[in-house]
N, C-alpha and C positions, 0 to 999 in steps of 0.2 A: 416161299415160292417152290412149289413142286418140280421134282426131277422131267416130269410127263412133259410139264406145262414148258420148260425149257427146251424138251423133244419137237416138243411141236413148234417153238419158235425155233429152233436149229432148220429144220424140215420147210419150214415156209420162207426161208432165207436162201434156201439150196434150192428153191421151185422157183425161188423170186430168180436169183442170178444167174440160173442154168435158161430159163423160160426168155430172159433180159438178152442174155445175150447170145442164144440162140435168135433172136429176133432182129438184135441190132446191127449182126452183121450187113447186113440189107440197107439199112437205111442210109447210111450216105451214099448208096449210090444207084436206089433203086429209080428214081426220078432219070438219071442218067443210062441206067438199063432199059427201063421203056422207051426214052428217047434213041437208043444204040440202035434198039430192037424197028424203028422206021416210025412211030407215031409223036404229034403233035404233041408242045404244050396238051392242049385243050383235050386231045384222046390220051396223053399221060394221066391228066389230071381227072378224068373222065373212070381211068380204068381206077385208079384211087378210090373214086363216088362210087364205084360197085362193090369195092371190098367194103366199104363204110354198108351203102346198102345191103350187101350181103349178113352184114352185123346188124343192120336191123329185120331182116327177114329171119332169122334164125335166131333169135337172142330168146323170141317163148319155147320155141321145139325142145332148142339147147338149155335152157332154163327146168324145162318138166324134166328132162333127162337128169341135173343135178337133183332134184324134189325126190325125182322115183328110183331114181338106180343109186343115189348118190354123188358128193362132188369128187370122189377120186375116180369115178367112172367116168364123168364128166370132162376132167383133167385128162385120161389117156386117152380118152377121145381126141382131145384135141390136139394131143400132140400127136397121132397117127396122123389127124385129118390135115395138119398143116406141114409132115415130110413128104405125105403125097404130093399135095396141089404146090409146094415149093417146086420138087422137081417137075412140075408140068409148066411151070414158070422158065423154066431153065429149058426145056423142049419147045417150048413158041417163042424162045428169043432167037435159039438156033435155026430155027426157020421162015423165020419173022412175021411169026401166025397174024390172022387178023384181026382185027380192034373185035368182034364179037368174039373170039375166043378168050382175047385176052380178059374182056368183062366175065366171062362167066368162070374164067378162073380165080381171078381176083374175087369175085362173090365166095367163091368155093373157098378160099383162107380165111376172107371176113367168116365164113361156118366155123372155120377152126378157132378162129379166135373166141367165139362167142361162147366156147366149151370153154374157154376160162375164165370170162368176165362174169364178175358176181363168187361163181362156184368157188376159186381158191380163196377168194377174199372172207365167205361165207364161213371154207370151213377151218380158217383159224380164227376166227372169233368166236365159234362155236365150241371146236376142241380148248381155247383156252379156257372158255367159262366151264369145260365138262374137266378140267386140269385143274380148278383153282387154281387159276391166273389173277391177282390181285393186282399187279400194275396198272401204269396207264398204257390205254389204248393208243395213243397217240405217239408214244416212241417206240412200241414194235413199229408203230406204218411208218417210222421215222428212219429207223433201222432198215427196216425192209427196202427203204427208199435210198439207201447208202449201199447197201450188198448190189440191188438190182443196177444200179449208176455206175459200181465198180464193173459190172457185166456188160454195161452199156460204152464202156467207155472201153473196154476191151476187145468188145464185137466190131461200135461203130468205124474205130481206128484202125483196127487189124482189119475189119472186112475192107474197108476202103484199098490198104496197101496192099492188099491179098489181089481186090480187082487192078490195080492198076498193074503186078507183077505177071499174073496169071491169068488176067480176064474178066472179063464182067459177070462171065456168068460161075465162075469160083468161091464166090461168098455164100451164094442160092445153094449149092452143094455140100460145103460147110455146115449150114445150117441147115441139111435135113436129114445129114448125121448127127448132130447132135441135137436133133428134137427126138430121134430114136434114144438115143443115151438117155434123155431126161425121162421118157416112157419108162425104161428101165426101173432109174431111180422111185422114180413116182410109184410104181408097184412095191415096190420094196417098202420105201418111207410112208406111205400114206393111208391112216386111216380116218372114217370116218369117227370122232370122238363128238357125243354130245348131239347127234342129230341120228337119227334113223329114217332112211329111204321109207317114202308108200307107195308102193306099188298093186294096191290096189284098184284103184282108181283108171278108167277110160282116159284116151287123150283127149275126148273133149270135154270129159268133166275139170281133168286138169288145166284145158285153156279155158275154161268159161270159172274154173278158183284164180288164176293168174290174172286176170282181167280184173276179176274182184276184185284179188289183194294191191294190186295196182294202182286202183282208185281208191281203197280205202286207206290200206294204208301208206300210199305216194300223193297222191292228185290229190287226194281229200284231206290230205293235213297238211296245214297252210305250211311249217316253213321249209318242207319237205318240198312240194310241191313247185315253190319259188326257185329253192336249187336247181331242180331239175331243169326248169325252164331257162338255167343259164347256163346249163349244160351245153344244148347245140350250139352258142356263141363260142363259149370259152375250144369244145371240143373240134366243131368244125372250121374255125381258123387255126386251131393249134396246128392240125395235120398239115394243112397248108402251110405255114409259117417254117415249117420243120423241112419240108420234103424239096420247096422253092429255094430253098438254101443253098442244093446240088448245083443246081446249073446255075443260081445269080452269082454264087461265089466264082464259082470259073469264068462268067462272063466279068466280072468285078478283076479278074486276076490276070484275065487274057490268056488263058490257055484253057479248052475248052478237054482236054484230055489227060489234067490234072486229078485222078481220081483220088491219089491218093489226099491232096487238100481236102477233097470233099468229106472222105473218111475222118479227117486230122476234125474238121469243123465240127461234124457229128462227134467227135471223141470230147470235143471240148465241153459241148453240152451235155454230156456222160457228166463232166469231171464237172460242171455247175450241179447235174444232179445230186452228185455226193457230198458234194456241200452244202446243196441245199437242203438235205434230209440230216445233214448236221447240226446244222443251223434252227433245225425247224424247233426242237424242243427250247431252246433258246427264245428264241423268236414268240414262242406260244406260251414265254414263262411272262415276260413283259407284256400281254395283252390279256386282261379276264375275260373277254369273250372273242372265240373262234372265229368268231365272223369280222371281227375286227381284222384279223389276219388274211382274211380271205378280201374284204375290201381293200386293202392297202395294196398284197400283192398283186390283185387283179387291175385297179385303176396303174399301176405302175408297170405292170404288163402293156396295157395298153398304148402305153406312153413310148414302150422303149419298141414295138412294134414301128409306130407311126416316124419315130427317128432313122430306124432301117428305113424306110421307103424316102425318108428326105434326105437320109445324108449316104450317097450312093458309093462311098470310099471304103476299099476290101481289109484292111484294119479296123475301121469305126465299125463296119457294121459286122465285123468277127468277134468286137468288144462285147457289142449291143445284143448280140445272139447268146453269149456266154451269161449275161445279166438277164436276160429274159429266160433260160433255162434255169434259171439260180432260183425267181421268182416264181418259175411254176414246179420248180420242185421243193421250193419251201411251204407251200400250200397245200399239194397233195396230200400228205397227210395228216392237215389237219382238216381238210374237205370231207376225208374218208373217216375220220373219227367224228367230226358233226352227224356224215350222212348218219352212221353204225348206231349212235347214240339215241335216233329218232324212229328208228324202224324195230318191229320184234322177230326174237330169235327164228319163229318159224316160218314169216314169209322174208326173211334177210336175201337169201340168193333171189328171188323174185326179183327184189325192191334194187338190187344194187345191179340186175339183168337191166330193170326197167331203165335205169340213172343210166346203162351202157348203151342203152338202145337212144334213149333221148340224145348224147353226146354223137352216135353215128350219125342220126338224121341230121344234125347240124354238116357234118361231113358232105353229106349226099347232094346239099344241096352247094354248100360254099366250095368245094374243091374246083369241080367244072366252072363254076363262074370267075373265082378267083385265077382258075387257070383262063380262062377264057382270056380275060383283064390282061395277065402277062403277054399272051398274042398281041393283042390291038395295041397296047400302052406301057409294055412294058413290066420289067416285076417290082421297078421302085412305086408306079402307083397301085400296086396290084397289094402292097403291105401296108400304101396308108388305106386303100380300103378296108384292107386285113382289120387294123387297127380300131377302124369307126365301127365296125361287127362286134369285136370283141368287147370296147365298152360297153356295149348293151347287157353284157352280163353284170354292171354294176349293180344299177338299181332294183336287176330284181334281187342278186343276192343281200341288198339294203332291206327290201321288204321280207325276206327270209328272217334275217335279224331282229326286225319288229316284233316277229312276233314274242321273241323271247321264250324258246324253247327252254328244256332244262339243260338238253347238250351243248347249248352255247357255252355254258358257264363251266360244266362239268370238268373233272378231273381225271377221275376215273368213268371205266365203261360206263354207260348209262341207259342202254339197250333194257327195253319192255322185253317180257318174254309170255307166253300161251301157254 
């Protein structure tokens, strides 16, 4: 195992955990900052459906930018694009701007996020194979999914007691200093190994190759194709599931200005992520085929969703959120090694842009409704709906399995290449 190939797993472990927790400080109590800030459930959940939308409007622009300039260009992009529009987040709380600003800000982050989905996943799979990297694929992303949990579980908790000490809007600050830090780093650590930008090519030569590679190699190969389509399930309930947490916890607890619980709850599922990316090589030793693992954790996803909305007790259901983050981060990457194993190396950021975009649109359309649901009925049935969305992603990732790829079985990478 080459000295390179361990640079570059050091380097994508320090973009995972700087990028994680730069991110996470936010999330216990962002649900809570647009409710501070004067809007509804349903315009909370609504501004959510535009950062999701936002990710799928910009996931090909942002997509061609990794293909032509490359993914560490791609990568500072992002992190510019998202200590901007953080701080513009932080200026319409203070004035408690209106629901249409607030949506087209929240689109404006979903852009910045879109500069990393695919592009850094892309470009260590690439620089490992340009490193001779002979491991399995499956415990870098297993790894990667422990470093990034430890950042998660340091953002989500410390953001949380950061806002209830100093404010709600002290976290959003937090973190658009250090998505400038991570810019830093990223110039420094990042190169591209194993792939060379084209840029010669028109922006619409490149959306009408992206479209191509799309369908030929996503849409048009069956078990590829099945993934993706359990992508919007699995992906647009998860945001829900995660962000409804803020305020049913407080309401569950009886203090509705408890921020730092909400922070504590978000730390917890940090701390299932890193067990769950512990666990996963484990977990993937006892199953010979990946989809095995992906069916068990998903149908028991489902399950432990649908018991939060029945059993409405602020212990039971901090148990049941801690066992549902275990699960979906014991599968992550083993999802991302099936997806990696099925697509080739030169349209990879395309194909795993396209699997981002498929997961937002499920976003787009479930957050507002599922927020809608907590208005009229409450959030305990708003989770067994949660619940009956997300089994839907069984059967197709069942049919994904049928077909018996070679990545199912695989051990090592198994990525086609051009």
């Amino acid at each position: 195992m080459t000295t390179a190939a361990a640079r570059v797993r050091r380097t994508y472990y320090v973009l995972g955990f700087g990028n994680t927790f730069a991110a996470s400080l936010i999330w216990g109590v962002n649900t809570l900052f647009l409710l501070d800030a004067g809007l509804t459930n349903l315009e909370a959940f609504a501004a959510n459906a535009f950062f999701t939308a936002g990710m799928v409007l910009f996931e090909v622009p942002t997509g061609i930018v990794a293909d032509a300039w490359g993914r560490r260009a791609s990568y500072l992009l992002g992190t510019a694009t998202l200590a901007v529009t953080t701080g513009l987040y932080v200026w319409l709380w203070t004035v408690h701007g209106p629901f249409w600003a607030w949506a087209v800000s929240s689109a404006l982050i979903g852009l910045g996020f879109t500069f990393f989905s695919g592009a850094t996943e892309a470009w260590l799979v690439d620089a490992l194979t340009a490193t001779g990297y002979d491991g399995s694929l499956d415990t870098v992303f297993a790894r990667g999914q422990v470093v990034s949990g430890i950042g998660m579980l340091l953002g989500a908790g410390g953001g949380g007691y950061l806002a209830q000490f100093a404010g709600l809007g002290a976290p959003y600050v937090l973190r658009a200093a250090v998505l400038v830090l991570m810019a830093v780093l990223a110039a420094a650590l990042m190169r591209d190994l194993g792939f060379t930008p084209d840029r010669g090519r028109s922006f619409g030569a490149e959306v009408r190759e992206i479209a191509t590679s799309s369908v030929e190699y996503g849409l048009r190969v069956r078990p590829v194709r099945w993934l993706m389509l359990a992508a919007p399930f699995t992906g647009g309930v998860g945001i829900y599931v995660h962000y409804a947490l803020q305020p049913y916890l407080l309401e569950l607890w009886g203090d509705e200005s408890a921020y730092g619980l909400a922070g504590l709850a978000a730390a917890l599922v940090a701390g299932a992520s890193i067990a769950g990316g512990l666990v996963t090589p484990w977990l993937r030793s006892r199953f010979a085929r990946r989809t095995s693992v992906l069916l068990l954790t998903l149908g028991l996803g489902a399950v432990t969703v649908l018991l939060i909305g029945l059993v409405p007790a602020f212990w039971a259901v901090l148990a049941l959120i801690v066992v549902w983050g275990l699960l979906g981060a014991a599968a992550m990457p083993v999802r991302q090694a099936y997806l990696n194993g099925m697509i080739p190396s030169r349209q990879r950021a395309t194909i795993l842009s396209f699997d981002s975009l498929m997961s937002s649109a499920g976003g787009v359309v479930a957050q507002p409704a599922l927020g809608r649901a907590a208005d009229v009925w409450g959030y305990p049935l708003s989770y067994v709906v949660s619940a009956a969305l997300s089994a839907c992603a069984v059967p197709l990732v069942w049919l994904s399995r049928r077909e018996r790829p070679a990545a199912d079985t695989a051990v090592e990478p198994a990525a086609t290449t051009t």
